[in-house]
N, C-alpha and C positions, 0 to 999 in steps of 0.2 A: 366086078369090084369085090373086094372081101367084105365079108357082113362086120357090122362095127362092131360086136363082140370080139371077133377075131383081132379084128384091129389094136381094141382098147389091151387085150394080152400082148399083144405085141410089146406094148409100152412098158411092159417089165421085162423086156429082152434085158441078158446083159451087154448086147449090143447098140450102142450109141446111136447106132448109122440105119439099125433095126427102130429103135424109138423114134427117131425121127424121121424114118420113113411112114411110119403107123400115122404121128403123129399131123402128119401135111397132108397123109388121107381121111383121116379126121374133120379136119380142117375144111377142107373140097368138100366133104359129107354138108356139113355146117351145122344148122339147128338138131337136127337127128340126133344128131351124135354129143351134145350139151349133157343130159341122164347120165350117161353110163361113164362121161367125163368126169362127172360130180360127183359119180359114187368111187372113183379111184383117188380124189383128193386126200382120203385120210387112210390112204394104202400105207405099212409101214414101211416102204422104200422111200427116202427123200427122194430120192431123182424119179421114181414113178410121178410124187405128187409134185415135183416143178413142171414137168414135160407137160403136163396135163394142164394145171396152170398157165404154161405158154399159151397150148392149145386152145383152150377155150377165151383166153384173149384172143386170140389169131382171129377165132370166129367173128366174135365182136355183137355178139348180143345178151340185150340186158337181162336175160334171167339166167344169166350165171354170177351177176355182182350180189347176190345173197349167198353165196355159196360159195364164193371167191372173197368176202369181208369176213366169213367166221374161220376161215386159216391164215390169217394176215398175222395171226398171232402164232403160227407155226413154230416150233423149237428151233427147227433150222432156219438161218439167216437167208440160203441162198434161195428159200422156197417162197419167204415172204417178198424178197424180193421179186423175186418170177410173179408171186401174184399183184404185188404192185402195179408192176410193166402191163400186166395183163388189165386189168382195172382203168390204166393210161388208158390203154387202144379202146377198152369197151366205153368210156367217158362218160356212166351214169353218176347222178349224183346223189344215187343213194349210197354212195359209195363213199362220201365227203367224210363223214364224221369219223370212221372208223380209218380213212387216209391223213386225217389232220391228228389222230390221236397217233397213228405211227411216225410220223414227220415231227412229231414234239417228241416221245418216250421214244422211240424204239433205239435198241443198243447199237444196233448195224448202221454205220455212217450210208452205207451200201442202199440198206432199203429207204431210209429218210430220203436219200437223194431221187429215188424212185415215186415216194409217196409225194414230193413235192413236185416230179414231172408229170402225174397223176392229176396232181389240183391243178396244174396248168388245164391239164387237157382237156378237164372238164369244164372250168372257165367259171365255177360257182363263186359270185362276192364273198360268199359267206366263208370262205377258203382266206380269205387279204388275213387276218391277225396271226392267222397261223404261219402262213408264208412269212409276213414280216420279219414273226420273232426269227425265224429258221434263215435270215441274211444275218443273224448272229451267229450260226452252227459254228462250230470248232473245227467243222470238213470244211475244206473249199468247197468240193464238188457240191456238197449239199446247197452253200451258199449260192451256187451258181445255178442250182436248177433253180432253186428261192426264187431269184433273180431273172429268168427266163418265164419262169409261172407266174409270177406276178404282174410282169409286165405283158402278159397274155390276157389276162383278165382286165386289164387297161386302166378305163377314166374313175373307175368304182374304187380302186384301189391307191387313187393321188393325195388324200389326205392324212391317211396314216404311214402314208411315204412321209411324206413334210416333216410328220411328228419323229419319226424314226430317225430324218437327217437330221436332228438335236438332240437326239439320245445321245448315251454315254458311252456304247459300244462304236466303237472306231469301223469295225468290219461289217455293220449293221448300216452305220451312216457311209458307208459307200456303197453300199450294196443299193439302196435306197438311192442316193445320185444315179447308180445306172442303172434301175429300173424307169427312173424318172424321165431321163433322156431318151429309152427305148418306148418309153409311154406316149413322150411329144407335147404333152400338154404344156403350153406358155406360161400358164400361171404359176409353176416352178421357177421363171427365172428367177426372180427375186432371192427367191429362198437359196437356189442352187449358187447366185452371186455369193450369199453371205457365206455359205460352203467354202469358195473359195482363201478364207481368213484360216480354215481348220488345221488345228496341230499337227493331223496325221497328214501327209506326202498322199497317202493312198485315195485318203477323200478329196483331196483336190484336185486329183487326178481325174477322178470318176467324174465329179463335178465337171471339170473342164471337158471331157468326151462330150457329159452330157449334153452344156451348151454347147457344142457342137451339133448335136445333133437335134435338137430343138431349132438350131439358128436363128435369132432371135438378135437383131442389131446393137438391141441396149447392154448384149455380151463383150460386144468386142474390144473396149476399150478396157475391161476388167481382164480380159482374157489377155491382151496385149500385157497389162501390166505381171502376169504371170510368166511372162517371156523373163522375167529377173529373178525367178523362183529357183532358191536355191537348190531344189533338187529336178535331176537331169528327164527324169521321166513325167514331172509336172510339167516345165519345159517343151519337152517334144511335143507332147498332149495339145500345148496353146498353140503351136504353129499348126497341127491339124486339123485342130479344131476353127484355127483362125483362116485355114483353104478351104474347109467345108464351107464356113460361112461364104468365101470371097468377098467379103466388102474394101473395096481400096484402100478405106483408111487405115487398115492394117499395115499397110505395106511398109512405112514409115519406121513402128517396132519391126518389123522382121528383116530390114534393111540392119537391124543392130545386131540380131541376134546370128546372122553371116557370119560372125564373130568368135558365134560362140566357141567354147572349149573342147564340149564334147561336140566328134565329127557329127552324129546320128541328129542332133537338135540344127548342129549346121548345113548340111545336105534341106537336110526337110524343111530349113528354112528359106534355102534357095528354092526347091523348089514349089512350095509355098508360094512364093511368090511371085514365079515365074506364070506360075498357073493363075495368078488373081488378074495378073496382068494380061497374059492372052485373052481373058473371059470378057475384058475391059471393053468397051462398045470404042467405033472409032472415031476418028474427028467428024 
C-alpha cells in the first residue's frame, strides 16, 4: 500500500477521481493517517481542505473533532459544510457548542442544515434550544434537519416543543407538532388537540399527522371534526391519521367525507375506511 504521505499528496491532484481515490485509502489506513489529515485542513486549496474534512469524518474518531471545530469557520461554505457532515459521523460532543453556534449564525442555509444533522447525531440535550429556535430558519431544509435532530434526542427535548407550539412563528409551531408526534410522547395530546384551532393550514396539518402517530383515542373525535377543514391538505391529513389510529368510530365522519370535492381526500377516505373495517374483529 502507498505510505500515507504519499497518499495525503495525492489529495491535491487536480484530479477528482485521483483525490478520492487517496482519500478511501486514507480512510482503510484509519487512525494513522488523522496527523498528516489535520495538518492539510488549512492547505490553501478549498477542495484539498473539504476532501480531507470528508476523510477524517469517514474515519470517525474523536481526536480529529478539535481540529475539525477550529475550521467550522472556514471562508468557504462548502468546506464548513464538509466539516459539519464529518463532525455528524464522528458524534463527539465536544463538538456541540461550536455546531449550535454555526446552526444559529452561519450565512450558508447549506452548513446550518448540516450543523443541525450534526446535533442530531450526537443526541446532546444541551443541543434542544438551539434546534428549536432553528424549526424557525427561513431554509426548509434547515427546518427539516431541525426537525429530524430534535426528534432524535427524544423525551429531553418535549417541553420546549410545547412552548414553541405557542410561539409566534407559524413554521416553528409546526415544526414543533412533528417533532412531537415523531417523539411519541402522550402528554402532547392535549396541547397538539389545541394546535388543531391554529390559523395556519400548515400547523394543523402537522398536528394532525402528529396525532396520528402518537395514536391516542382521545384524538379522534377532534380529528374527525377536521374531516370539515376547509383546507384540502388538513383534510386528507385527518383521514390518515384517522386509518393510522383505526378506531371504528371514525367510520361514521369518513362515511361523509366519500363526498368530498377534492378526488385525493375522497379515495383516501374510502380507503380509510375500508381498511378500519377489515381490521374490525368478527362476530
Amino acid at each position: 500500500m502507498e505510505d500515507i504521505a504519499g497518499l495525503v499528496e495525492r489529495l491535491r491532484s487536480r484530479r477528482w477521481e485521483a483525490r478520492k481515490a487517496a482519500a478511501q485509502h486514507l480512510v482503510k489506513i484509519g487512525p494513522p493517517a488523522i496527523p498528516p489529515l489535520v495538518g492539510i485542513l488549512s492547505d490553501e486549496d478549498p477542495d484539498v481542505r473539504l476532501v480531507a474534512a470528508k476523510a477524517l469524518g469517514w474515519i470517525r474518531n474523536a481526536s480529529a473533532t478539535g481540529p475539525l471545530t477550529q475550521i467550522l469557520q472556514d471562508e468557504d461554505p462548502d468546506v464548513r459544510r464538509a466539516v459539519a457532515l464529518a463532525l455528524s459521523m464522528i458524534g463527539d460532543a465536544d463538538a456541540l457548542v461550536p455546531l449550535v453556534e454555526a446552526l444559529s449564525g452561519d450565512s450558508s442555509w447549506h452548513v446550518r442544515a448540516a450543523a443541525a444533522e450534526a446535533l442530531g447525531s450526537i443526541g446532546d440535550p444541551r443541543a434542544i434550544p438551539g434546534l428549536v429556535r432553528a424549526l424557525g430558519d427561513s431554509y426548509l431544509d434547515v427546518r427539516e434537519a431541525a426537525v429530524e435532530s430534535v426528534a432524535r434526542i427524544g423525551q429531553a427535548a418535549v417541553p420546549q416543543l410545547l412552548d414553541a407550539l405557542e410561539g409566534e412563528n407559524s413554521d416553528m409551531r409546526c415544526g414543533a407538532a412533528r417533532a412531537l408526534g415523531m417523539i411519541g410522547d402522550p402528554t402532547a395530546v392535549d396541547h397538539l388537540l389545541q394546535a388543531l384551532k391554529d390559523g395556519d393550514p400548515s400547523v394543523r396539518q402537522a398536528a394532525i399527522e402528529a396525532l396520528g402517530r402518537i395514536s391516542d383515542s382521545r384524538a379522534v373525535g377532534p380529528i374527525a371534526d377536521a374531516l370539515k377543514d376547509e383546507s384540502s391538505p388538513v383534510r386528507y391529513a385527518a383521514v390518515k391519521a384517522l386509518e393510522r389510529i383505526g378506531d371504528p368510530e371514525a367510520l361514521g365522519a369518513l362515511a361523509d367525507v366519500v363526498k368530498d370535492k377534492n378526488w385525493g381526500v375522497h379515495w383516501a377516505a374510502r380507503r380509510a375506511a375500508e381498511r378500519i373495517r377489515s381490521a374490525r374483529p368478527g362476530p
